[in-house]
N, CA, C and O of each residue as an XYZ file, in Angstrom:
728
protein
N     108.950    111.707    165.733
C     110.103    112.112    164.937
C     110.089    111.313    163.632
O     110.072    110.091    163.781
N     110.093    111.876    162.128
C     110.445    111.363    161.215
C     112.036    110.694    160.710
O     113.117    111.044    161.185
N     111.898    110.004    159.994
C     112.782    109.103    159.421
C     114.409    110.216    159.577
O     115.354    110.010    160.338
N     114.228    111.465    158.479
C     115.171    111.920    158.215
C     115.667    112.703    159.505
O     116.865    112.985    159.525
N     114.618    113.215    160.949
C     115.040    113.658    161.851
C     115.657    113.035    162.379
O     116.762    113.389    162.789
N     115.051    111.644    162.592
C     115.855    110.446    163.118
C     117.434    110.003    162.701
O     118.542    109.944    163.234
N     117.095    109.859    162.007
C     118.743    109.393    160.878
C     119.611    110.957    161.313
O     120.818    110.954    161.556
N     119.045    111.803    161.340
C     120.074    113.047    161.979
C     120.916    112.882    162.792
O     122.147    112.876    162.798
N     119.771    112.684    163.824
C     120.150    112.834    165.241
C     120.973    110.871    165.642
O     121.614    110.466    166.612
N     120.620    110.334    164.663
C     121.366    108.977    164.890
C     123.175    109.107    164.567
O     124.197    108.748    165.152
N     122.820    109.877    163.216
C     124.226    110.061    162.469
C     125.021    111.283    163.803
O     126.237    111.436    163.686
N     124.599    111.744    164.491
C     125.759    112.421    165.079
C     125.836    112.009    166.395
O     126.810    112.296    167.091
N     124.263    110.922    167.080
C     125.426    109.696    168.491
C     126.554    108.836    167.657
O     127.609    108.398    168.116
N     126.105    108.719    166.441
C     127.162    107.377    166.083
C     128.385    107.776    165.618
O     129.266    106.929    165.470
N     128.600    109.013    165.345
C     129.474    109.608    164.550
C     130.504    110.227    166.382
O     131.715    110.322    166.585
N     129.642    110.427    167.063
C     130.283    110.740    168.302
C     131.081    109.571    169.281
O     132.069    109.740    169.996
N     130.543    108.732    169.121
C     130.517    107.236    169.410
C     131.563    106.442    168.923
O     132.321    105.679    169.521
N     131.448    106.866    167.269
C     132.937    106.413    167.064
C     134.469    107.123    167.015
O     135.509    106.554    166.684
N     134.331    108.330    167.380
C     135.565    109.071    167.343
C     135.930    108.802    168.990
O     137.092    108.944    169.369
N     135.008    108.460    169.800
C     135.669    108.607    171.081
C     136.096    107.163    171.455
O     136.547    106.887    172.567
N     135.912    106.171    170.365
C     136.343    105.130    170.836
C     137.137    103.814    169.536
O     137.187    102.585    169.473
N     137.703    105.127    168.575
C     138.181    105.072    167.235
C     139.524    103.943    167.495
O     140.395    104.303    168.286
N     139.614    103.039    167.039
C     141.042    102.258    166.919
C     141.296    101.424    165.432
O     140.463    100.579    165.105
N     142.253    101.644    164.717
C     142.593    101.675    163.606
C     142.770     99.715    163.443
O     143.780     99.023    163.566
N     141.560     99.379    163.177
C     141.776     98.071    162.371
C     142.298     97.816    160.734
O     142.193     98.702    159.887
N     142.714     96.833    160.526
C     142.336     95.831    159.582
C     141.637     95.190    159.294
O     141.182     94.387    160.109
N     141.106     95.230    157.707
C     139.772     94.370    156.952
C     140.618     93.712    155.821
O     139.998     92.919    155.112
N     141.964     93.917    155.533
C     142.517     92.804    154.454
C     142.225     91.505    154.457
O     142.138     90.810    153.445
N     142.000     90.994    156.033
C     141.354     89.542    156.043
C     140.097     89.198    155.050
O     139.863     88.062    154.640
N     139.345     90.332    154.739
C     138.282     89.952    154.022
C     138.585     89.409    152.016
O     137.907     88.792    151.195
N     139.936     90.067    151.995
C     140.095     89.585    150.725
C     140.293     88.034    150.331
O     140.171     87.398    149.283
N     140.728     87.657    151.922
C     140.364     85.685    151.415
C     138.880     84.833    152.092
O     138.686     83.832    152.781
N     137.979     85.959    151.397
C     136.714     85.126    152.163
C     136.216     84.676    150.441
O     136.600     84.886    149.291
N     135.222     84.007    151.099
C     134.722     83.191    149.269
C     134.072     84.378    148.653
O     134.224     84.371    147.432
N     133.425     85.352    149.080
C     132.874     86.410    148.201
C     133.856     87.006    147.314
O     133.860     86.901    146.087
N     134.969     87.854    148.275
C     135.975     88.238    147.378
C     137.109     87.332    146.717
O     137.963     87.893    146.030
N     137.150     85.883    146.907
C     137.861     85.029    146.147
C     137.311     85.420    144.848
O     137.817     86.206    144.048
N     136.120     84.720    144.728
C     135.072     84.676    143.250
C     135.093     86.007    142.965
O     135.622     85.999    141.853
N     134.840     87.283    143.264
C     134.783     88.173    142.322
C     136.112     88.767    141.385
O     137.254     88.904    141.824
N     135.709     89.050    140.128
C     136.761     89.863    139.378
C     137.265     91.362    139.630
O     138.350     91.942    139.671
N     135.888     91.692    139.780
C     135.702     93.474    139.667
C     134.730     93.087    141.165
O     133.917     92.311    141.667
N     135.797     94.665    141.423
C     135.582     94.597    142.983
C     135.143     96.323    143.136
O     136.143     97.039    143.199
N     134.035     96.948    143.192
C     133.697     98.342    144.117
C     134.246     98.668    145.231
O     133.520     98.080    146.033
N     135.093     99.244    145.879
C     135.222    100.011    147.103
C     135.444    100.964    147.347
O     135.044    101.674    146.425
N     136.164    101.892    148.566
C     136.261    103.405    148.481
C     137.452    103.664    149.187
O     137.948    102.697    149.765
N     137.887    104.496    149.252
C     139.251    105.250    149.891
C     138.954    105.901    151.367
O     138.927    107.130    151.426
N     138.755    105.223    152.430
C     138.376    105.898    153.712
C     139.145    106.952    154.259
O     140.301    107.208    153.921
N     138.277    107.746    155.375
C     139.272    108.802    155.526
C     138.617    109.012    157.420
O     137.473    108.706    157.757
N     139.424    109.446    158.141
C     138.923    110.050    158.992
C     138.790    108.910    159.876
O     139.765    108.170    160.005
N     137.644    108.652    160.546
C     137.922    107.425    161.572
C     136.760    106.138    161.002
O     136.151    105.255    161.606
N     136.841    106.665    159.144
C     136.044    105.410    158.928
C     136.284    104.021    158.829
O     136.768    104.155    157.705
N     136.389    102.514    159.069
C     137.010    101.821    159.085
C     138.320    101.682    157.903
O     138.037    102.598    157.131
N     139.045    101.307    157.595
C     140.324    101.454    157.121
C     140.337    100.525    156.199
O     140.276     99.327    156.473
N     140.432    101.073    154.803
C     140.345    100.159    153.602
C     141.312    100.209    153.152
O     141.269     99.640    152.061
N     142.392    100.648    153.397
C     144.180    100.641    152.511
C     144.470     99.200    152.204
O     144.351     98.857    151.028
N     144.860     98.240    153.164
C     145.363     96.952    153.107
C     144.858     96.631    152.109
O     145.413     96.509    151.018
N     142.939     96.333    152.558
C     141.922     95.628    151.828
C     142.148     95.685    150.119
O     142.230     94.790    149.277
N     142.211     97.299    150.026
C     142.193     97.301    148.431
C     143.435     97.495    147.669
O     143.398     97.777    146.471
N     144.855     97.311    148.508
C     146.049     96.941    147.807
C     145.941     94.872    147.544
O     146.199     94.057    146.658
N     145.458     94.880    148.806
C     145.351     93.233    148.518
C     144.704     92.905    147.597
O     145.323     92.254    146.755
N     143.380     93.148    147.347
C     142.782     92.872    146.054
C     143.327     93.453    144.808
O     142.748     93.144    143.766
N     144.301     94.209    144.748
C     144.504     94.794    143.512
C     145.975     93.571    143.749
O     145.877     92.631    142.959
N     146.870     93.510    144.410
C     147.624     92.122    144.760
C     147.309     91.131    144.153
O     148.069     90.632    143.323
N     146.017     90.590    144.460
C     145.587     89.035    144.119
C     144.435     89.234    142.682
O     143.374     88.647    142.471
N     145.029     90.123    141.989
C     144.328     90.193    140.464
C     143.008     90.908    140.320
O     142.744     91.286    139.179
N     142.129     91.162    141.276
C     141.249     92.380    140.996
C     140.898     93.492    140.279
O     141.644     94.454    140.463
N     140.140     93.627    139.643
C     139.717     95.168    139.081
C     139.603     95.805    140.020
O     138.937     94.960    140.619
N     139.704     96.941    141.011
C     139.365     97.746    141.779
C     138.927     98.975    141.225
O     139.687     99.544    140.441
N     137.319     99.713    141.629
C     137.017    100.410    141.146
C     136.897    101.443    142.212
O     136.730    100.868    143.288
N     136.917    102.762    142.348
C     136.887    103.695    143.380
C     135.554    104.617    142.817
O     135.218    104.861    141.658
N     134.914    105.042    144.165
C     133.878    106.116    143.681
C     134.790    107.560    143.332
O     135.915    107.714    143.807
N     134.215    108.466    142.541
C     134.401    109.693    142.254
C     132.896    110.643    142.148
O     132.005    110.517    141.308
N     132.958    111.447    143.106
C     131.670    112.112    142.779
C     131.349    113.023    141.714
O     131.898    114.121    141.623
N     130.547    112.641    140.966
C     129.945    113.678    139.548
C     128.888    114.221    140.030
O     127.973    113.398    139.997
N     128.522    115.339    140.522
C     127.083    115.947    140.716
C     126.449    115.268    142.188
O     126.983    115.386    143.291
N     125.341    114.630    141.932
C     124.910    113.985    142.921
C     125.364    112.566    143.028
O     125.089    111.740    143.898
N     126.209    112.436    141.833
C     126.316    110.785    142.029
C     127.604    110.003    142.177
O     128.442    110.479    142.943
N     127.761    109.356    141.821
C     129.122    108.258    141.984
C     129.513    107.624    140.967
O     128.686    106.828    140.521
N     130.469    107.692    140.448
C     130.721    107.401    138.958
C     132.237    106.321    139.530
O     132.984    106.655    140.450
N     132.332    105.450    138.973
C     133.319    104.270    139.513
C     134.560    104.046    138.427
O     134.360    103.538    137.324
N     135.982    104.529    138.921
C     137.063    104.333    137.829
C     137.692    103.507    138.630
O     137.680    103.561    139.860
N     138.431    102.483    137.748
C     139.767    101.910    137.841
C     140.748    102.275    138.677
O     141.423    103.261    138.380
N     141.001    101.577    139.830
C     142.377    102.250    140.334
C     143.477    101.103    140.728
O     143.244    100.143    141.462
N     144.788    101.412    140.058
C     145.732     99.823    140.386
C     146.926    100.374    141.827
O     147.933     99.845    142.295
N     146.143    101.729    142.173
C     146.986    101.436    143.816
C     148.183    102.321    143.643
O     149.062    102.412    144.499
N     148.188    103.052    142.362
C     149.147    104.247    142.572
C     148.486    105.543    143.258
O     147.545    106.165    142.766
N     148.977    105.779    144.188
C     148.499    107.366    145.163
C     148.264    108.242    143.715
O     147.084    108.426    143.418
N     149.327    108.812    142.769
C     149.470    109.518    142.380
C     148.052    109.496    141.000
O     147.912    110.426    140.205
N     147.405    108.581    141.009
C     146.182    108.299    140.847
C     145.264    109.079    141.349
O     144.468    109.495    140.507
N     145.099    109.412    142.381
C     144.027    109.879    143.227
C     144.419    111.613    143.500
O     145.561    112.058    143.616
N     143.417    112.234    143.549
C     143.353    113.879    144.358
C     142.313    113.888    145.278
O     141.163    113.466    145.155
N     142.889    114.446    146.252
C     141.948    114.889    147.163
C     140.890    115.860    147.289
O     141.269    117.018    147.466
N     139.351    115.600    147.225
C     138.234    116.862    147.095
C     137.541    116.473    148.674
O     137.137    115.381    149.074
N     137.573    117.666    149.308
C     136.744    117.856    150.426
C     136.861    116.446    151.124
O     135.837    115.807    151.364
N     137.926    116.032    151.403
C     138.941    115.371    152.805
C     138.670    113.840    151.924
O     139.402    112.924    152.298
N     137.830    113.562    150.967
C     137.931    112.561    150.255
C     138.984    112.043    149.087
O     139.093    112.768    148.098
N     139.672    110.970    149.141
C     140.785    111.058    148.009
C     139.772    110.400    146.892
O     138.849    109.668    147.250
N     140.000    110.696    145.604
C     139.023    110.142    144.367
C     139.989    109.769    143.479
O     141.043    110.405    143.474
N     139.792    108.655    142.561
C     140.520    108.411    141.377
C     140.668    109.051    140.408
O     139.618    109.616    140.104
N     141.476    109.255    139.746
C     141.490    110.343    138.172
C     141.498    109.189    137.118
O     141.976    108.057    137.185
N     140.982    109.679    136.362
C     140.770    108.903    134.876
C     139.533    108.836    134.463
O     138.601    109.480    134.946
N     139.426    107.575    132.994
C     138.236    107.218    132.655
C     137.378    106.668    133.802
O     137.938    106.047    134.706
N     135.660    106.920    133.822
C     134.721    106.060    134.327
C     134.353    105.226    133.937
O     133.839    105.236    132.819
N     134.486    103.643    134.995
C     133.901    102.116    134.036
C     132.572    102.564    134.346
O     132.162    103.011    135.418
N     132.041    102.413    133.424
C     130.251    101.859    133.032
C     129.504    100.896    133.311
O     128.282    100.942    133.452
N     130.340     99.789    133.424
C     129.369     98.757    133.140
C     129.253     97.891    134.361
O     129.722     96.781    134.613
N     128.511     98.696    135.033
C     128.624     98.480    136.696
C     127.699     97.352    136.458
O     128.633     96.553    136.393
N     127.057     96.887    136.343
C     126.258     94.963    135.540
C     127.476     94.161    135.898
O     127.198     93.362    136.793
N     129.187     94.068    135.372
C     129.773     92.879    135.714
C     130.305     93.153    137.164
O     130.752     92.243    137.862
N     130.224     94.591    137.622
C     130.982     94.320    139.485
C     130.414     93.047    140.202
O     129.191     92.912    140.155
N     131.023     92.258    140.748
C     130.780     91.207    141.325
C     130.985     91.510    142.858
O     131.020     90.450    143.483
N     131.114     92.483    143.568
C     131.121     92.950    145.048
C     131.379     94.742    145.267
O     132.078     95.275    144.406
N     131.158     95.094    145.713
C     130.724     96.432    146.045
C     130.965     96.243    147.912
O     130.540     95.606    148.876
N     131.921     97.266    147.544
C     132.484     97.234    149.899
C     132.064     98.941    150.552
O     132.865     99.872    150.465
N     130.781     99.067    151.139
C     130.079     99.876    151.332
C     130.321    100.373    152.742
O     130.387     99.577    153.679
N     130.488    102.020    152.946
C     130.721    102.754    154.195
C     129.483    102.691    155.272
O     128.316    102.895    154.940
N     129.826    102.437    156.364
C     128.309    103.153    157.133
C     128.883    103.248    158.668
O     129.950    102.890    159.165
N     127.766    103.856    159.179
C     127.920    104.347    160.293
C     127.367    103.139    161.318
O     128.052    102.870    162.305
N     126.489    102.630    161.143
C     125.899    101.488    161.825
C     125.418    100.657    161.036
O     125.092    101.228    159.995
N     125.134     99.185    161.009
C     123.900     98.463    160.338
C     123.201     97.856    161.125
O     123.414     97.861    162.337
N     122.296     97.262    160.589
C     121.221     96.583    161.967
C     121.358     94.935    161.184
O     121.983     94.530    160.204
N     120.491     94.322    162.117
C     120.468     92.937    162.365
C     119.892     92.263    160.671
O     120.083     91.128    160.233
N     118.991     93.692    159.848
C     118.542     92.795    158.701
C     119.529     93.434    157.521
O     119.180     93.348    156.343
N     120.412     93.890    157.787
C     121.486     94.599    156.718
C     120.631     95.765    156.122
O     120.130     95.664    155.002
N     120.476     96.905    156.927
C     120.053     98.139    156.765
C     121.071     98.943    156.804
O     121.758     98.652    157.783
N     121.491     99.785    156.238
C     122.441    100.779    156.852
C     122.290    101.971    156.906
O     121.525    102.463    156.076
N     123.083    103.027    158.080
C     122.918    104.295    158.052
C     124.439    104.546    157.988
O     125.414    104.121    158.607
N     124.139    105.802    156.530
C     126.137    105.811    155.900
C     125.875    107.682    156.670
O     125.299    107.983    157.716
N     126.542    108.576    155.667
C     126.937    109.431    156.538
C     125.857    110.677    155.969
O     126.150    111.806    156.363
N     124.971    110.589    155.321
C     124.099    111.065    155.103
C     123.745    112.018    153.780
O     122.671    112.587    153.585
N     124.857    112.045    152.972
C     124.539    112.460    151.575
C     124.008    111.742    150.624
O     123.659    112.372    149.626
N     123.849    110.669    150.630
C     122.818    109.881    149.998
C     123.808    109.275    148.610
O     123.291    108.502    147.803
N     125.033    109.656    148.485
C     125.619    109.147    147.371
C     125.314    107.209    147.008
O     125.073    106.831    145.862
N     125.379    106.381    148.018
C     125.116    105.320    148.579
C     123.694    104.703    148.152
O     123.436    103.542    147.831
N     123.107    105.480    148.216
C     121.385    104.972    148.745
C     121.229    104.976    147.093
O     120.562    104.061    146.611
N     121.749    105.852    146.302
C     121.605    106.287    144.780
C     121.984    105.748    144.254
O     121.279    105.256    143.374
N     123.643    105.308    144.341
C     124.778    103.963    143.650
C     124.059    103.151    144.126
O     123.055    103.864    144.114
N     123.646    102.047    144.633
C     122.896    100.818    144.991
C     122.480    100.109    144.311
O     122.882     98.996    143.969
N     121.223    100.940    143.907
C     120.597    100.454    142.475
C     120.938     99.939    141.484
O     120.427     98.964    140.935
N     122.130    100.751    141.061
C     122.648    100.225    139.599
C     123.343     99.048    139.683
O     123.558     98.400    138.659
N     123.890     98.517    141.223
C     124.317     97.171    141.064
C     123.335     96.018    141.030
O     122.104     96.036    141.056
N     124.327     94.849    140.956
C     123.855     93.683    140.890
C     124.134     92.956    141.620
O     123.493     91.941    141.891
N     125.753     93.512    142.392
C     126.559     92.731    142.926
C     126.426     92.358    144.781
O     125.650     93.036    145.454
N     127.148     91.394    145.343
C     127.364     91.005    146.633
C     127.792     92.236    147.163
O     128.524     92.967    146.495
N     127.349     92.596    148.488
C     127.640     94.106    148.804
C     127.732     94.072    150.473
O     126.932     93.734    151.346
N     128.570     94.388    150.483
C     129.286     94.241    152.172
C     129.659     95.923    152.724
O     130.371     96.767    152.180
N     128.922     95.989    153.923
C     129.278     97.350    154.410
C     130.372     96.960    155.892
O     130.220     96.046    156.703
N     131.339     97.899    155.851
C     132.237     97.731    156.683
C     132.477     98.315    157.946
O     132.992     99.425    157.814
N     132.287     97.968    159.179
C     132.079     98.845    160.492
C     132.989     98.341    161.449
O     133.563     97.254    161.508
N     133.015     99.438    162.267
C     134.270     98.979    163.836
C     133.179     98.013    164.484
O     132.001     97.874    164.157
N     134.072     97.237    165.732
C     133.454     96.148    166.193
C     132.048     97.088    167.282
O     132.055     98.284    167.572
N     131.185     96.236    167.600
C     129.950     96.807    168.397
C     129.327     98.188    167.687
O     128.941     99.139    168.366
N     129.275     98.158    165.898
C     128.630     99.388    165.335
C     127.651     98.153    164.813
O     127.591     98.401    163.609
N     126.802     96.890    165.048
C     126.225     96.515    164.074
C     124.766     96.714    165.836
O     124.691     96.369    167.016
N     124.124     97.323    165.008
C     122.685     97.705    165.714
C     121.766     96.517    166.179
O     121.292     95.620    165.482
N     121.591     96.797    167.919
C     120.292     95.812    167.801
C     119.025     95.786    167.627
O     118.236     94.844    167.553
N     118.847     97.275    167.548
C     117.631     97.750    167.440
C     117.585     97.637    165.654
O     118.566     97.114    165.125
N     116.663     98.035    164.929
C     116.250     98.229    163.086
C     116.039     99.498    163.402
O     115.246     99.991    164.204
N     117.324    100.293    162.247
C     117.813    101.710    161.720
C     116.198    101.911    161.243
O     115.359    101.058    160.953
N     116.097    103.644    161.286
C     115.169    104.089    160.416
C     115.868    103.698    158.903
O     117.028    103.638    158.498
N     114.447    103.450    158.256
C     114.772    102.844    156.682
C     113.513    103.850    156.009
O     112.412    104.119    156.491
N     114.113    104.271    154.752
C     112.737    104.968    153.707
C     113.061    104.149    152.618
O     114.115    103.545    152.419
N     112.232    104.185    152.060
C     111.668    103.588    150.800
C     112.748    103.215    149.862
O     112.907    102.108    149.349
N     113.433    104.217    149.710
C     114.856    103.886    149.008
C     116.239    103.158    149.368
O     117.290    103.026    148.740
N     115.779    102.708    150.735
C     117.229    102.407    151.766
C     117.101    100.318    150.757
O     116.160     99.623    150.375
N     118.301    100.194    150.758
C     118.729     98.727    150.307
C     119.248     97.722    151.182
O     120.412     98.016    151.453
N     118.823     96.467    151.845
C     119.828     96.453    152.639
C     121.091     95.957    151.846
O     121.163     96.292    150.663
N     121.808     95.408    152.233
C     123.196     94.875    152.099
C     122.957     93.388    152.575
O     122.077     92.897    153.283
N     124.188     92.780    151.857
C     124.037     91.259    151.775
C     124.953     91.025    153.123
O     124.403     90.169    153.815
N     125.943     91.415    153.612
C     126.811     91.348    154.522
C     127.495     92.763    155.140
O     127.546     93.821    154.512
N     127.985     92.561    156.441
C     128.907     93.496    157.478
C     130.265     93.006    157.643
O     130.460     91.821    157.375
N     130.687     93.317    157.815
C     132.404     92.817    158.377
C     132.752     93.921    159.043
O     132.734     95.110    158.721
N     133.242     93.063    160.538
C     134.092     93.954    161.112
C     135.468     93.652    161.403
O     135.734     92.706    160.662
N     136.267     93.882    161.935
C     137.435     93.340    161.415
C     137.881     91.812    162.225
O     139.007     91.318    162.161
N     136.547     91.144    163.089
C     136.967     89.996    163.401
C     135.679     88.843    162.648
O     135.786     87.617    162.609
N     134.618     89.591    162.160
C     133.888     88.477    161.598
C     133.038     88.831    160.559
O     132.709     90.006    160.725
N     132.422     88.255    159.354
C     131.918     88.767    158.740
C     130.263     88.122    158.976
O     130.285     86.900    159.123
N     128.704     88.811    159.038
C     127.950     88.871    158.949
C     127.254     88.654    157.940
O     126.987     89.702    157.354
N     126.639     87.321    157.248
C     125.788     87.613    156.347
C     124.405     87.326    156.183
O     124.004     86.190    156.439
N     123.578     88.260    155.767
C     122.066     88.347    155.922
C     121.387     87.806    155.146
O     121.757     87.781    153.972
N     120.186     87.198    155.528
C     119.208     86.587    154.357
C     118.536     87.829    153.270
O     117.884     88.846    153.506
N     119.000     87.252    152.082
C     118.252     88.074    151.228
C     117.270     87.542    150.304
O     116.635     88.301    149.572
């Protein structure tokens, strides 16, 4: 079985896996760890569905002085605006809420980036939900990059990885945070 058959058939045990055993945490704890102390400008996303739960997380950082930037999808990609935590900010496209406004550019000063996935493994690999928006945004950072999962989603086995997969510097789940040698 190849990579992308694999990652298929992975993305829908794990995706099965977590709806049948879905319980609504908190990750606001992560806004007083030293990564997100030190950063200014902070990347994250608006979860939906039974992905771990970023509400707290990114009112708190927008709380304790943060830039918060939200993805918005343009085409194939992810374009990152400003959001200070008004709903009426955001519309909903295809069960995702997105920010309205200008796009920041200058994804060079984000100092942390808080990344979706379905599982990660032991060397900070991840498998997100399979449109590749993720694997594409990556690149252009620079920044500390933490993917966020329910407790017992961090893999012991090593995810299929292709050529383009990044790992991530850290995991957090909502009782500890994970960080990997890079």
């Amino acid at each position: 079985m190849g990579n992308s058959e694999e990652k298929i058939s992975l993305r829908t045990r794990y995706r099965h896996e977590r709806s049948e055993r879905y319980l609504e945490h908190s990750f606001e704890h992560l806004a007083e760890t030293a990564e997100f102390q030190r950063a200014k400008i902070i990347a994250s996303y608006i979860s939906y569905a039974d992905e771990p739960d970023t509400s707290a997380l990114n009112l708190a950082l927008i709380k304790n002085g943060k830039m918060l930037l939200l993805p918005r999808i343009n085409g194939r990609e992810l374009e990152w605006v400003p959001w200070d935590g008004k709903p009426d900010q955001l519309t909903v496209r295809k069960k995702i809420s997105e920010p309205t406004g200008v796009a920041y550019t200058d994804l060079g000063n984000v100092d942390l980036i808080v990344v979706p996935a379905l599982r990660i493994d032991r060397s900070g690999y991840r498998l997100g939900q399979g449109g590749g928006y993720y694997d594409r945004a990556l690149p252009s950072f620079s920044a500390f990059s933490i993917g966020l999962i329910h407790p017992d989603e961090i893999s012991s086995e090593d995810l299929p990885r292709d050529d383009w997969d990044i790992p991530l510097h850290a995991a957090a789940t909502p009782d500890v945070v994970i960080r990997f040698q890079k």
